[in-house]
N, C-alpha and C positions, 0 to 999 in steps of 0.2 A: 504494500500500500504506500500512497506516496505522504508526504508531511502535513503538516497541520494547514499548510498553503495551496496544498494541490487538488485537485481536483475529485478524487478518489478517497468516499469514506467508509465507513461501516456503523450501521445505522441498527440498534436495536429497537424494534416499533413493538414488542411483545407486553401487552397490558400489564401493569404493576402486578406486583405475587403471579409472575410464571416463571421467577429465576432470573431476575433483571440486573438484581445485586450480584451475583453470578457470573453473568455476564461480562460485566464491570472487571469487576476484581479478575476473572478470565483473558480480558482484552488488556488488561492494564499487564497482566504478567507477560505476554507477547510481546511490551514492548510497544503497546500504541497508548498516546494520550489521550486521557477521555477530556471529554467537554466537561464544562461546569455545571452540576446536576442545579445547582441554586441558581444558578440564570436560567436556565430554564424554565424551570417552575416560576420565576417570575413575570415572565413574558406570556405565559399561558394565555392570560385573557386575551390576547394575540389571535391563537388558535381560535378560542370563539369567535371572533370577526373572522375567521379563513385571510387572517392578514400575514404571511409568513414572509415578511422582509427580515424580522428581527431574529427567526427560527434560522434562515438562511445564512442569516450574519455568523447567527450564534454557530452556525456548522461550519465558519471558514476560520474557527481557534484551535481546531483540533484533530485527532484522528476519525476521532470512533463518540459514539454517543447513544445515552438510553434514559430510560425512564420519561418523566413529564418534559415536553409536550411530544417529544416522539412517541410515546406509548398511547398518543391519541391517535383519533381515526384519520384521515386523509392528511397527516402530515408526512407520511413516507410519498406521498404523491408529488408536492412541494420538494423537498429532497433530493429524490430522483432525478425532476426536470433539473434539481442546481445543479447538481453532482452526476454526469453521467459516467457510468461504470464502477458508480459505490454497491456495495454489497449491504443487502439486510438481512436481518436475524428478525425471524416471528418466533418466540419462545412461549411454549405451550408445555401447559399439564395436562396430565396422563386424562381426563375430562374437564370438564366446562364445570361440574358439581365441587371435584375436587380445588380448580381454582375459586370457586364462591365460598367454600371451607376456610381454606385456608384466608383469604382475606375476612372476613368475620372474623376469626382466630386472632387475627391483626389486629383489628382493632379493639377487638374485644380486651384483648392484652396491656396494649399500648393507650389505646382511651379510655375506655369502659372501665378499668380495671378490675376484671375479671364478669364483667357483666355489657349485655348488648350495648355499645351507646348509643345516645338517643341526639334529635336533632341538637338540642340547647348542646348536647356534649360536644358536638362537633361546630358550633361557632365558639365556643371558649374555647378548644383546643387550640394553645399555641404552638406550632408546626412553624413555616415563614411567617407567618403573624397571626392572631386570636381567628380563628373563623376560615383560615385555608381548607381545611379538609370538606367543611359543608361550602365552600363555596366548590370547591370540586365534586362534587357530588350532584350541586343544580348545575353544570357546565357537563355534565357525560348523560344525568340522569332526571334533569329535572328537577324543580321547587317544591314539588309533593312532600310532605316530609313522611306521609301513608305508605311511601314507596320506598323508604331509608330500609336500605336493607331486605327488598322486595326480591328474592330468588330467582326467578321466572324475569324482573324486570334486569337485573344485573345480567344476566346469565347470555341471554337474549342480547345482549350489546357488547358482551364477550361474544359471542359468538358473529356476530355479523362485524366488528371488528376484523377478527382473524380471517373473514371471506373477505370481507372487503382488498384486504391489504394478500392476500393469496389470486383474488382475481386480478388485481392490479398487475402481476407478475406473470399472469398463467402464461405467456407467449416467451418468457426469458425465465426458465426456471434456474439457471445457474448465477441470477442475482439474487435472488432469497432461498434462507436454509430455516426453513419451520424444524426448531429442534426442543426438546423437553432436556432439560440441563440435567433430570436425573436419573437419563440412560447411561448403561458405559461407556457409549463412543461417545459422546456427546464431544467432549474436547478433540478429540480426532476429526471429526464433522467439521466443527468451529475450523479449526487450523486450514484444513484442508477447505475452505470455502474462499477464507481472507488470505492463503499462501503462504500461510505460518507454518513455519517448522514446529513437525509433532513429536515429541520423544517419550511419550507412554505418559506423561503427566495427567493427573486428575481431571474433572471441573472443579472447581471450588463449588463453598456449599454454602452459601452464607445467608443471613437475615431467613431462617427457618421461622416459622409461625409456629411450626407442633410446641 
């Protein structure tokens, strides 16, 4: 892959809790520099407007990039047109149920502590400031708060997510590698897509919910 100048990235578009953090710390041990996960997440209201100057910007500091706002829906479309001949990662668990678990888990953990949280929990939570998390939650899912945590309605925008950004591709499969980080070969996959020398090393395994 070429430097943080060139033209050629590696783009992780796989919705938060499918092994994004993984990913990262994966990409970063190859030897590529990731983007700045906190700008990203800042720019986001970006992505709501389909305004992606600043997403574009944000992709020309670095190699490789994941999480918010690439882990949103039509930002690897934007990406793509900047960057042609970047490679993407769609990372996925072993179902659609298993990733609506484990994020619940998440939060449940981390917000709720040890109980569902509720909408008020998620405007106090301070993340990048008081109120990020429920404001991400009306920008993927809506202002319901009937629907916080609605199975069927999460589940349902995973899944058309992951077509969305597979159909984007279907004509060039050798630019996206749909992989679950908690296969064996998974880092063999990974290497073998972005040209990375493989030499039996793991994936990393990080930011687990269980």
């Amino acid at each position: 892959m070429t430097g943080p100048a060139g033209g050629r990235k590696v783009v992780c578009v796989g919705r938060n809790k499918t092994g994004t953090t993984s990913i990262e710390a994966a990409l970063r041990s190859l030897g590529l520099r990731l983007g700045l996960q906190a700008r990203g997440e800042t720019i986001r209201a970006d992505w709501a407007s389909r305004d992606f100057a600043r997403v574009v910007a944000l992709c020309r500091t670095a190699d490789a990039f994941q999480d918010v706002p690439c882990s949103y829906p039509e930002t690897c479309r934007a990406v793509d047109a900047a960057f042609p001949g970047s490679k993407f990662i769609l990372t996925v668990r072993d179902s659609a149920q298993r990733w609506f678990d484990s994020l619940v888990r998440f939060h449940t953990r981390i917000v709720g502590k040890r109980r569902l949280p509720t909408a008020d929990d998620l405007r106090a939570f301070d993340y990048r400031y008081p109120g990020y998390l429920w404001d991400g939650f009306v920008l993927q899912h809506g202002d319901d708060e009937r629907r916080l945590y609605d199975r069927d309605l999460y589940i349902s925008h995973y899944l058309e997510h992951n077509r969305s950004v597979t159909e984007h591709f279907h004509d060039r499969p050798d630019d996206l590698l749909v992989l679950n980080v908690a296969h064996p070969d998974a880092m063999q996959r990974l290497c073998d897509v972005i040209g990375a020398p493989y030499a039996g090393q793991a994936m990393p395994h990080l930011n687990r919910s269980a």
